[in-house]
N, C-alpha and C positions, 0 to 999 in steps of 0.2 A: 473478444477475449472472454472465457466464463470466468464467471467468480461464483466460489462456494461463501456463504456468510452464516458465521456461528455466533448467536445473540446470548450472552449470558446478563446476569441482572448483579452488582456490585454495590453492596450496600443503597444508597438512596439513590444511584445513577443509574444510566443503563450504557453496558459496553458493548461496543460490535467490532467483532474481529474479523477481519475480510484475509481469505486466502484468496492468493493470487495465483493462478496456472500459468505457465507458459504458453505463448501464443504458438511456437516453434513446434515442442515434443508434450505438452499438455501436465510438464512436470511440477513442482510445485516452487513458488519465487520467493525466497527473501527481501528483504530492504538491505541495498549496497551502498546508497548513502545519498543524503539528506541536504538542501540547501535551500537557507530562507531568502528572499529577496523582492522588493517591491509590494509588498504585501502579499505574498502568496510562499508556501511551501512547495517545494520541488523534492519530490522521492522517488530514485532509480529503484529499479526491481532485478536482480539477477537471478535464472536458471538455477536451480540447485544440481541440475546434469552435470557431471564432469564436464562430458563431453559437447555440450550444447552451448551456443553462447544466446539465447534469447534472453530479450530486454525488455522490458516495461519505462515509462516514465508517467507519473502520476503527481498532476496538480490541483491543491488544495487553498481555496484563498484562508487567511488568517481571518480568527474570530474577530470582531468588533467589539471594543468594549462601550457600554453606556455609562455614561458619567453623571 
């Protein structure tokens, strides 16, 4: 799957926004929805094509706090 990555700089942080392309028609994917579990996030990706149904799933573990 390509991904395009746009870095911009937010106050004292740094943000990165990843476009996602569809792997199907190469169009471009939203986040369809979201679920935490076992320490890790889980985010589907859906097709912005009408007509296209391609998917993404993308998991991310949860940060660690220090204590």
């Amino acid at each position: 799957m390509e991904l395009s990555n746009t870095v911009s700089m937010m106050g004292e942080g740094l943000q990165v926004e990843v476009e996602r392309l569809c792997p199907e028609c190469g169009a471009t994917m939203v986040e369809f929805d979201r679920l935490t579990e076992d320490g890790a996030v889980f985010i589907w990706y859906a097709c912005t094509r009408e007509d296209c149904t391609g998917q993404w799933l993308s998991k991310k573990a949860l940060r660690m706090r220090s204590l």
